[in-house]
N, C-alpha and C positions, 0 to 999 in steps of 0.2 A: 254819431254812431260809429261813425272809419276811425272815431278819434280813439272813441271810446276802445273798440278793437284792436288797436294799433298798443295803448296800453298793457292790453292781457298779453298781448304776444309779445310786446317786449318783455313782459316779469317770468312768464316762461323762457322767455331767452336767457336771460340772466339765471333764472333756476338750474338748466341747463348744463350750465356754464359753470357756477358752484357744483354742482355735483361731479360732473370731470374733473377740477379743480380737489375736489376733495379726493378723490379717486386716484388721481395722480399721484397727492400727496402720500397716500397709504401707498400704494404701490412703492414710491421711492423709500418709504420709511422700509419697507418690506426689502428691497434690493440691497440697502444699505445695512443690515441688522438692526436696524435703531426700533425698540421696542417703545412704544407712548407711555408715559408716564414714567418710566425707567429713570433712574435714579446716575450720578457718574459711577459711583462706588458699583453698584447694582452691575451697571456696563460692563464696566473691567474686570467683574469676576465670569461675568457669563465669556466673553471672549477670552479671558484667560483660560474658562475649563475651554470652551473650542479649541483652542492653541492646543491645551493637553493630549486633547481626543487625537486631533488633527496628527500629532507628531509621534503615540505612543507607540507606534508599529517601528516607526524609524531610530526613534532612543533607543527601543529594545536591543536593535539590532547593535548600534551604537554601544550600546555598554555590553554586549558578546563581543565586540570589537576591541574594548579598552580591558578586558579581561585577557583576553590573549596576548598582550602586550607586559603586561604588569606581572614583576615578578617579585610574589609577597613570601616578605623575609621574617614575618610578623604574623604569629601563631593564628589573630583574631582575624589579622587582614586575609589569612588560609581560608580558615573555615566559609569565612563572607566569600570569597572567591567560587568556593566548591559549592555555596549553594545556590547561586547566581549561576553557575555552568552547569549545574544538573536543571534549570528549568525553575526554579524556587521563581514564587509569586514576587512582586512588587510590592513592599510593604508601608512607603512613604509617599509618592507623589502618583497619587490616587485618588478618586472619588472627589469630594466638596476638597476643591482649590482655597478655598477662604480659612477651613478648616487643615490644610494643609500646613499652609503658610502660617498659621496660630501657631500650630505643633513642633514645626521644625523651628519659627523662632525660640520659642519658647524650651528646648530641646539642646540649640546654641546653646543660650544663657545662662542654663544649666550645666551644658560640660565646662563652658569657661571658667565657671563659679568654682567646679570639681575640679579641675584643674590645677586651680591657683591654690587650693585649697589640698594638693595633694603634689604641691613644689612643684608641678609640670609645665610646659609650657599649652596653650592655647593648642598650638597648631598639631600639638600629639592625638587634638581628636576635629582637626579639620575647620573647628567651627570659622576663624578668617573667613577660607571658601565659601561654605554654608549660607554663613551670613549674605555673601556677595552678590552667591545666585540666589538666596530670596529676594534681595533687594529688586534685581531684576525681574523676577517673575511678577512683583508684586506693582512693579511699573510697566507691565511688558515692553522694559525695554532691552531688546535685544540690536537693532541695530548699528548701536554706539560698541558694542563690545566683540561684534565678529563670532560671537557664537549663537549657531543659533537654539532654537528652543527644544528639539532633539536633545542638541549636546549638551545641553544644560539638565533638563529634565535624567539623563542618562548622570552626567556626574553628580548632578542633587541625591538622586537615589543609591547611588553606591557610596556615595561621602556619608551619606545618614547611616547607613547601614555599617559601614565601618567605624563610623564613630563612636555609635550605640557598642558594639561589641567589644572594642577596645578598652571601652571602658567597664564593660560586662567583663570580662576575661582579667584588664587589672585588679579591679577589685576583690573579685572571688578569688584570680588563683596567682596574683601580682604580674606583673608589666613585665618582670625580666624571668625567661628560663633559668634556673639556680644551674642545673647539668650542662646548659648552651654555654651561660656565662663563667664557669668556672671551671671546667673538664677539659677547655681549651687555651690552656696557661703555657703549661709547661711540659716541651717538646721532648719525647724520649729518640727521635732519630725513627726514620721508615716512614714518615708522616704519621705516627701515634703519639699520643700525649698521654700523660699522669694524672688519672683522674686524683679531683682532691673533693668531692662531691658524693656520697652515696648515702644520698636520705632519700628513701621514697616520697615521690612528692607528685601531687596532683597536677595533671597540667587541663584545659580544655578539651572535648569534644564536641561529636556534632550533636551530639545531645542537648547538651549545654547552649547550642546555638539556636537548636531548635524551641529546646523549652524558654530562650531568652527571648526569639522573637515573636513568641506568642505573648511578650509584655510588651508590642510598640505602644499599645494604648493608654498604659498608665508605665512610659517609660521610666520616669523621674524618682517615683515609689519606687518600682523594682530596682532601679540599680543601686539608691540610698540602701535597702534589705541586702543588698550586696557586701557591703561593706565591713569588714572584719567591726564587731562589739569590744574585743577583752579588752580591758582594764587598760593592760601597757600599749596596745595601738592608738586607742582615742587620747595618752598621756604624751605620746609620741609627736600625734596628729596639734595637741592642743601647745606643743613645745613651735613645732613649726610654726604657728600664727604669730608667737609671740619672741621669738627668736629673731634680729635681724641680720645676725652675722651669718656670712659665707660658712663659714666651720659648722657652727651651731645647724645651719640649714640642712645642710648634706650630713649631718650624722641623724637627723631626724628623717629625710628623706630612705638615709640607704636601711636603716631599722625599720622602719615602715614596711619599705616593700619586703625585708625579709619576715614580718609579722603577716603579709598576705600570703608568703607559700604556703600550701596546706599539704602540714607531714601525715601519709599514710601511719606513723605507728606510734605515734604521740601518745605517752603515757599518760593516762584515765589522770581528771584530776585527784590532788590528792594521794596519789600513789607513792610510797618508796622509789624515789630514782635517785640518780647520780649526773649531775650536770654541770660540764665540762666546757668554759669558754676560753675559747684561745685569746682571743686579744688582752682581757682580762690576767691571763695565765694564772688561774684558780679552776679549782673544783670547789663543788657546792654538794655534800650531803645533805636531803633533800626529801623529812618524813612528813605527815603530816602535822606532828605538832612541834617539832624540831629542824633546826637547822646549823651546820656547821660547815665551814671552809677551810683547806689549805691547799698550798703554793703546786704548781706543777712546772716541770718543764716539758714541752712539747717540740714538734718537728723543727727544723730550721728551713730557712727558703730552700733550698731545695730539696730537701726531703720533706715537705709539709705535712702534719697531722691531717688525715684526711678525717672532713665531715662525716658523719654517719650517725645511725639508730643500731643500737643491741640490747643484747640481756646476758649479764654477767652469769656463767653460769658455775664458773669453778673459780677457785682460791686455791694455788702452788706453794708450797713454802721450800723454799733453798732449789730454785730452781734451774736446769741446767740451760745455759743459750747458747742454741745451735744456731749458730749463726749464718745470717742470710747469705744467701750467692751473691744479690750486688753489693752488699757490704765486703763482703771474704774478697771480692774479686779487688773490689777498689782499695779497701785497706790493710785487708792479709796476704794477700797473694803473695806479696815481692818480699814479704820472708819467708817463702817458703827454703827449707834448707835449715835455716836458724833453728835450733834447737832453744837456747836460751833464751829465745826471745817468745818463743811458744810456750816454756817454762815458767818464766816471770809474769806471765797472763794468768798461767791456768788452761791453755789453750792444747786441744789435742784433735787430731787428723783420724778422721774414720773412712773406708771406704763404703763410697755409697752402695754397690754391689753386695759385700757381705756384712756390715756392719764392723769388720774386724776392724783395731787398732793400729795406727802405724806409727812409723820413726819419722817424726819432720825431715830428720835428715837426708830420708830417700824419696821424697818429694820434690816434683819442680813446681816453679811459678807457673808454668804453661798448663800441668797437671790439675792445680787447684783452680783455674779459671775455666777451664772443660767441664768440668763440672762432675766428674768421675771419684772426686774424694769431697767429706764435711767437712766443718772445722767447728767443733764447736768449746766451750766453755765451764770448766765443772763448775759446781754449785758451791758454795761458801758465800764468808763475809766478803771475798773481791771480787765476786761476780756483778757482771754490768746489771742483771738485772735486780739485784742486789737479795733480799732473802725473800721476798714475796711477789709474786705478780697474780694479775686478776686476768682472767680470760673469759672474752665474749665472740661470738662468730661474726665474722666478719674478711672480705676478702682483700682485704689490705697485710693482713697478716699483723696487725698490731693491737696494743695490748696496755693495759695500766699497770705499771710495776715501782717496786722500791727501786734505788739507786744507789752503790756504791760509792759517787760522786755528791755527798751530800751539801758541798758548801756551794756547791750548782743554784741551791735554793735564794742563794745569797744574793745573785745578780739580778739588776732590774731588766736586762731582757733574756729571757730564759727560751727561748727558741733554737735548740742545739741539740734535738735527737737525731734521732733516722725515722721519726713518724712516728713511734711510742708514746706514750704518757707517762713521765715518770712521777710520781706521788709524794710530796712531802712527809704524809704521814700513814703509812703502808696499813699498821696493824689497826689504826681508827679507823681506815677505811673496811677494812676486813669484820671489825666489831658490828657498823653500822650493815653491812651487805649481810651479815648472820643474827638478825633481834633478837633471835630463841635459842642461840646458842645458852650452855650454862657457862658457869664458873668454872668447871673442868675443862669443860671443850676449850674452853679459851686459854685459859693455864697451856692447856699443850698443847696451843698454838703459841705460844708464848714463848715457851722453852724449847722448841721446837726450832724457833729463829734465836736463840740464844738472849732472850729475854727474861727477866727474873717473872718466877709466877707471882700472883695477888691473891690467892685462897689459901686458907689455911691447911688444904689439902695439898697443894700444889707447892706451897713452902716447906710440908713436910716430908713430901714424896723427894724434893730437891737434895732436902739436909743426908736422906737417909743416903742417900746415892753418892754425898761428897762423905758420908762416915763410911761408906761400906768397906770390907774387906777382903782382899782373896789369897789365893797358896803361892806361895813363890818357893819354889824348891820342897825344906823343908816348916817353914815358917810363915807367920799367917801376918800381914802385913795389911796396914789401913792403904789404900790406892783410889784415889775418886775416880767411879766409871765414867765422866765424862759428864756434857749436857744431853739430855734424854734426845731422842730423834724418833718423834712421834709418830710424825704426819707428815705426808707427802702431798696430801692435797685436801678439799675440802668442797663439795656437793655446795651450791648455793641455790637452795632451795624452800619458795620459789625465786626462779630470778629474778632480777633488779635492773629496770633498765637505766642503760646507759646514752646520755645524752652529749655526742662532742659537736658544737656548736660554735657560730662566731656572731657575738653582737657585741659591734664597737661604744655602743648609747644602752643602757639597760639596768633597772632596777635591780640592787645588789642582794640577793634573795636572801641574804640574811639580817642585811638592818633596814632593806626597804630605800635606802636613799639612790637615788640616780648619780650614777659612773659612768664615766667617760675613758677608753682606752685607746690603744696606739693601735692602727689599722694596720699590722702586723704583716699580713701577706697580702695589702693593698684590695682586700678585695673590696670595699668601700669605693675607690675607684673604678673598676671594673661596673659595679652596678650604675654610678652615675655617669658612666661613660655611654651603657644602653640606653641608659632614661634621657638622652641628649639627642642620643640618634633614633629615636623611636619615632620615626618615617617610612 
């Protein structure tokens, strides 16, 4: 019976004993976080989001930190700044850590791929970094690297942020300011420079940032819709993949990003324009079922043809060129005096005050650089800007015209105005800017510049005028009255716009094949100088 007794109380001992023993063991599992049946992966994501939770007060603060610090030179790196400092939510390392980490890998790989794919390097959208600190979050391992899970979590979340936009802002409105990169060349003294830039041209806002980071969810879609479609980008795009020369590369890269500027006034497809590429040094008439080309000559380095958008709106025949003050001052001035030498141009001195006429020879040099007298150029066959020029507005003050100087056309580098466009072929251009002119109108613009007419009205109206006769004394005498003097100008109406441009790589609008020119005012360089230091 004792024995028997002695049995139950030992198996309740032992009973006892397992249940403290089990009890223990939950309790420890419980101190330790260790969840039963949990899985490692399972583990390391629950203590990764705790790490998250644990640290987002002190990141936050952390990246208000490295904002104040950082001074971004870099349109997209702005805007991500300004919305980080007004309080903007957190839009990458947040919520499901597993789902996190899918995203921004998969986010990397993406910009890498855009990257390569768009001649840039890697590091223009972070992803190196990126990559570095997933690695780490996804090991939590931070001890080996001295930062800790704050400062990581803090620069994860502004490197995604910045990368995503950089690449939102290249694609839609390109990677270099055209006004940044090119308005600060060449120095006029006083710290002003010469702009050579005046295309309207879209740049980002917060707009743009805002509607771009309502896409973090389907980032990859949104910024591919980003990317310029026409025809010559994606021929551009498909030149670089298979080009592997240094030349060949950067003439596809710097065309590229000038096919992402987006020009405010870009004539409607299809329309009547006139488009004008410097490097090339051609113009392109340019209708819808027609095309035709000839020769220009344009600015030289230091007067350069400045870029712009117009609309031709008149046509001048036998025009007079009152000529600029910095030209007057740097080339006319220091004869002032010379009579003969103002003679042999054409050249005559007005005073700016009353318009009246004066004597070169009571002029000084110091007088024509004050700016208190004109100088300008009468009209004729030796005028500079020869017998027709075309006018559109524009604050450069320049202008497409004939030339006096016709074997100009001759040389293979024709970059020798003051910023002008001079025209190889004045009245073809004038024909094409007027389509509903007639046969007459054109006739007397013809004869006009001292052109034979083409209409049988306009051959006869000619002859009558070299047969006519008048009184001389007592006797009536055949005397030809001259060439007729029509027209002083001509309505172009509607107008025509005008497109001066520079693409060193570009489809030659009239037979379609791809041309290749001489980077002229280096701005080719200038672009792949930014796309190097886009940091």
């Amino acid at each position: 019976m004792l024995h028997s007794q002695s049995r139950k109380d030992g198996a309740k001992g032992h009973g006892a004993i397992a249940v403290v023993a089990f009890i223990g063991l939950f309790l420890a599992a419980a101190c330790t976080n260790v969840h039963v049946g949990e899985t490692e992966e399972e583990r390391v994501a629950r203590e990764r989001l705790q790490l998250l939770n644990d640290s987002a007060q002190e990141a936050k603060q952390l990246l208000g930190q490295f904002l104040l610090h950082e001074n971004d030179s870099i349109e997209a790196d702005q805007l991500v700044h300004q919305y980080y400092a007004n309080g903007g939510d957190w839009l990458w390392v947040t919520g499901d850590t597993t789902r996190l980490l899918h995203h921004a890998d998969t986010l990397a790989s993406f910009l890498t791929d855009k990257a390569a794919s768009l001649g840039l390097k890697p590091e223009v959208f972070f992803t190196p970094q990126v990559r570095q600190t997933i690695d780490h979050f996804r090991a939590l391992d931070f001890d080996s690297t001295g930062v800790s899970p704050s400062d990581a979590m803090a620069r994860l979340e502004l490197s995604l942020s910045r990368a995503f936009m950089r690449c939102a802002v290249g694609l839609h409105y390109g990677f270099v300011d055209p006004h940044k990169a090119l308005n600060y060349l060449d120095p006029r003294g006083g710290g002003a420079y010469r702009q050579v830039y005046d295309i309207a041209t879209e740049r980002p806002t917060e707009d743009f940032l805002k509607k771009s980071f309502g896409h973090v969810d389907d980032a990859m879609d949104y910024l591919n819709g980003l990317e310029p479609n026409d025809t010559i980008y994606r021929q551009l795009k498909q030149r670089l993949q298979t080009d592997t020369t240094a030349s060949g590369r950067k003439l596809a890269i710097c065309n590229m990003e000038r096919r992402r500027w987006r020009h405010k006034d870009a004539p409607a497809a299809g329309r009547r324009h006139v488009f004008v590429n410097i490097p090339s040094q051609q113009l392109w008439c340019i209708a819808k079922d027609s095309v035709f080309s000839m020769k220009i000559c344009c600015g030289a380095w230091a007067t350069k043809t400045p870029l712009l958008y117009s609309n031709v709106k008149l046509i001048e025949l036998n025009p007079v060129w009152r000529i600029p003050h910095t030209i007057m001052a740097a080339e006319v001035s220091h004869h002032a005096g010379d009579s003969a030498y103002f003679a042999r141009r054409n050249y005559y001195i007005v005073r700016s005050s009353t318009g009246e006429t004066v004597n070169p020879k009571h002029i000084s040099a110091d007088q024509l650089r004050q700016g208190g007298y004109r100088v300008a150029q009468r009209s004729g066959a030796g005028n500079a800007l020869g017998r027709i020029i075309f006018r559109f507005p524009n604050k450069f003050d320049v202008y497409m015209h004939d030339t006096n100087n016709r074997s100009a056309f001759n040389a293979e580098r024709r970059t020798l105005s003051h910023g002008c466009v001079r025209v190889e072929r004045p009245y073809d251009l004038a024909k094409f800017l007027l389509p509903d002119a007639d046969e007459w109108l054109l006739d007397r613009m013809r004869m006009t510049i001292d052109l034979p007419p083409l209409s049988e009205r306009g051959k006869e109206y000619l002859k009558q005028r070299k047969d006519s006769t008048i009184l001389e004394g007592d006797s009536v005498v055949k005397k030809p009255l001259g060439p007729p003097r029509f027209m002083k100008s001509q309505d172009v109406t509607p107008t025509v716009p005008v497109l001066i441009e520079y693409y060193t790589l570009y489809p030659n609008p009239e037979t379609g094949k791809w041309e290749t020119w001489r980077d002229r005012y280096e701005y080719d360089d200038q672009i792949m100088r930014r796309l190097k230091n886009y940091n």
